[in-house]
C-alpha positions in Angstrom: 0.0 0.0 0.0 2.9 2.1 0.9 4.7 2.2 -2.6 1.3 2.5 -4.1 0.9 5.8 -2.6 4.7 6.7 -3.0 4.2 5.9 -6.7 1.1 8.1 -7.5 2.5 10.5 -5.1 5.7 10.8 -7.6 3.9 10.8 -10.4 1.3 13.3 -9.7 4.3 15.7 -8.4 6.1 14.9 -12.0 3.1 15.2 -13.8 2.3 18.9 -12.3 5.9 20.0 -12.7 5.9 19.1 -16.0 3.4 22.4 -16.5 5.8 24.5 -14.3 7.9 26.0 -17.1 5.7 28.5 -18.2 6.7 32.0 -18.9 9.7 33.9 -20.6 12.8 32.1 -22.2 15.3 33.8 -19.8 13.6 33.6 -17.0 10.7 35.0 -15.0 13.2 37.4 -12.5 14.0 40.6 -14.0 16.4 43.3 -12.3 16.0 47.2 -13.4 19.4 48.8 -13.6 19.6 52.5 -13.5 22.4 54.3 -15.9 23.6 57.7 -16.3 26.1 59.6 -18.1 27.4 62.4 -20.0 29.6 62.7 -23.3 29.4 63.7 -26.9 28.6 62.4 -30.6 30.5 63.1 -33.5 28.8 62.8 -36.0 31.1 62.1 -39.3 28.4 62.9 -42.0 27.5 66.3 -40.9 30.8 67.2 -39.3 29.2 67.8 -36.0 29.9 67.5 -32.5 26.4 67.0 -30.3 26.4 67.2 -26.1 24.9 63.9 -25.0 22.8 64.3 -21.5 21.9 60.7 -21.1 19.5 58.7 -18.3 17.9 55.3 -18.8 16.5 52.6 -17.1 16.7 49.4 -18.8 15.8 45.3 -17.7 18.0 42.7 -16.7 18.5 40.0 -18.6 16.5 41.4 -21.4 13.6 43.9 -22.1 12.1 41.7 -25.1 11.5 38.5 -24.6 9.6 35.4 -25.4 6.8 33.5 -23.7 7.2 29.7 -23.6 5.9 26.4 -22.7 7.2 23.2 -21.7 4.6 21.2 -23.9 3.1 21.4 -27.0 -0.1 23.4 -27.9 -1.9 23.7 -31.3 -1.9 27.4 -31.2 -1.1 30.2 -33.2 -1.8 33.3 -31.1 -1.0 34.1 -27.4 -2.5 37.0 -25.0 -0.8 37.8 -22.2 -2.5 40.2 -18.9 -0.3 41.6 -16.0 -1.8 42.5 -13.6 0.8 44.7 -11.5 0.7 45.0 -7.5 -0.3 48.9 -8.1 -3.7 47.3 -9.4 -3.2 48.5 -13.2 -2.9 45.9 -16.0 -1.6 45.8 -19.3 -2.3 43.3 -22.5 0.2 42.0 -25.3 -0.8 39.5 -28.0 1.6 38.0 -30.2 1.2 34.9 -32.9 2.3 31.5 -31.6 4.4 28.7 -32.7 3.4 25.7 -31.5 6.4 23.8 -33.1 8.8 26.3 -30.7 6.8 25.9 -28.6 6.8 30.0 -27.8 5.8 33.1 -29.4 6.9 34.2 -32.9 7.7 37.3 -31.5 9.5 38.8 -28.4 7.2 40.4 -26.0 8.2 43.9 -25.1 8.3 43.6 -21.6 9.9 46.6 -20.4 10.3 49.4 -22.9 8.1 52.5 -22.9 8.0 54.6 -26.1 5.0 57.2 -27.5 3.8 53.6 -29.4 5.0 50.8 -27.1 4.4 50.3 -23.1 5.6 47.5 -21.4 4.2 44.4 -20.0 5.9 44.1 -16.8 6.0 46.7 -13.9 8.4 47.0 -10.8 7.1 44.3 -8.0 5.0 41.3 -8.5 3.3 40.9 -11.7 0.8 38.1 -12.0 0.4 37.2 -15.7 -2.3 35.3 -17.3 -2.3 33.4 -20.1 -4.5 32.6 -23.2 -3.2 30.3 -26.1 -5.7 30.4 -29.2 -6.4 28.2 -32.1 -8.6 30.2 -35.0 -9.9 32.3 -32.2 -11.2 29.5 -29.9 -9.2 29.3 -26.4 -7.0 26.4 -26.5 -5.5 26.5 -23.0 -5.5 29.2 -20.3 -2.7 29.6 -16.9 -1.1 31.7 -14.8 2.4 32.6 -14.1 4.1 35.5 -12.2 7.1 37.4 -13.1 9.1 39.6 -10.5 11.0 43.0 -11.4 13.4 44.2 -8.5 15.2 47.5 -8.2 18.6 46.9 -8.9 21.6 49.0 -8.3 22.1 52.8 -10.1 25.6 53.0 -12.2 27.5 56.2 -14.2 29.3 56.0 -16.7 32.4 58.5 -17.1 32.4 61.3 -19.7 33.2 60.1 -23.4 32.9 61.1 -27.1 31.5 58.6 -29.1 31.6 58.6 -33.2 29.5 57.3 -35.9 28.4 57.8 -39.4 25.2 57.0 -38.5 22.5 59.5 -39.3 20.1 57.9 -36.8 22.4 58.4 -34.2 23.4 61.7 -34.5 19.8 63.0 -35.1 17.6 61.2 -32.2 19.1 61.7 -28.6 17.6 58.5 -27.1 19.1 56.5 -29.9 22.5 58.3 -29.7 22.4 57.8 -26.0 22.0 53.8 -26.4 25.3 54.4 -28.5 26.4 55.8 -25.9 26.0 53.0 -23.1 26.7 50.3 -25.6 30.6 51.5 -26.2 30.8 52.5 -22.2 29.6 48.7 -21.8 26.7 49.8 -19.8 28.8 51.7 -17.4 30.6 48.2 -15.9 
C-alpha cells in the first residue's frame, strides 16, 4: 500500500511540474538597472559635435522576450494580462508557434516609447495566459514574473563617433550608442 501511494504520489508531483515552465525564455526574474552619463557624438556625416545628456533605465536580462511552454499546444496566437501589485494591468498578444513551442515574437516587456508600453511593472506581476487556435481558447494559466530594483551605475564622460545618421539625429538612440561603447557603465 505504501509504494502505491509513493508511486502516484511521484507521479502526480512529476506530472504537475511538467506544466511548471511557463513563462519567458530567460527567465521570469527581471532586475531594473539604472544608468547615467554624459559625453558627446560626433557625428562624421554632418561634421558635427552634439552634447549627450543621457539617463535610462533598462531590464535585466532582457527587455524583449519570449513567452514559452514546456509542452506542445496547437496554437497560433498568445494574450498575455499583467496584472501589477499597483492594481493597473496591461495586455500583449503576439502569434504562436506551436512547433517552438513560444511566441513568434518577443514580448516587449519593459520598454516604454509614444507607441509601445511594457508588460511588466516594478514588484510582483501576476500574468495570465490565453493560447488560441482560430480564435477559440485552446488552453489558459497563470504565471508570475518579479522586477526588482537593482543598483544605479554612471558612466564616465566620453565622445563617441559614428556615421550613422540615426544616431546623430535622435538623442535617445545616440544615447544607447552611448551605453553600448561604455559597456553599460561596468
Amino acid at each position: 500500500m505504501k509504494l502505491i501511494l509513493v508511486i502516484s504520489s511521484f507521479y502526480f508531483v512529476t506530472l504537475s511540474s511538467s506544466f511548471a515552465d511557463v513563462g519567458f525564455s530567460k527567465g521570469n526574474n527581471f532586475e531594473t538597472i539604472s544608468l547615467s552619463g554624459r559625453g558627446s557624438i560626433r557625428c562624421l556625416h554632418q561634421n558635427k559635435i552634439r552634447a549627450l545628456n543621457c539617463q535610462t533605465n533598462y531590464l535585466n536580462p532582457t527587455e524583449f522576450d519570449y513567452f514559452v511552454l514546456d509542452h506542445e499546444v496547437d496554437a497560433d496566437d498568445v494574450t498575455l494580462i499583467a496584472n501589477h501589485e499597483d492594481g493597473s494591468k496591461r495586455k500583449k498578444s503576439v502569434q504562436y508557434s506551436s512547433e517552438k513551442q513560444r511566441s513568434k515574437h518577443r514580448v516587449n516587456l519593459w520598454v516604454s516609447t509614444l507607441t509601445q508600453r511594457p508588460l511588466l511593472s516594478v514588484g510582483e506581476n501576476s500574468i495570465s495566459y490565453s493560447l488560441t487556435n482560430n480564435n477559440s481558447v485552446v488552453e489558459e494559466g497563470e504565471f508570475k514574473a518579479y522586477v526588482t530594483v537593482g543598483e544605479s551605475r554612471s558612466c564616465r564622460y566620453a565622445q563617441v563617433v559614428t556615421t550613422n545618421e540615426a544616431y546623430c539625429n535622435d538623442s535617445y538612440m545616440g544615447c544607447e550608442l552611448y551605453f553600448r561603447e561604455q559597456n553599460y557603465c561596468q
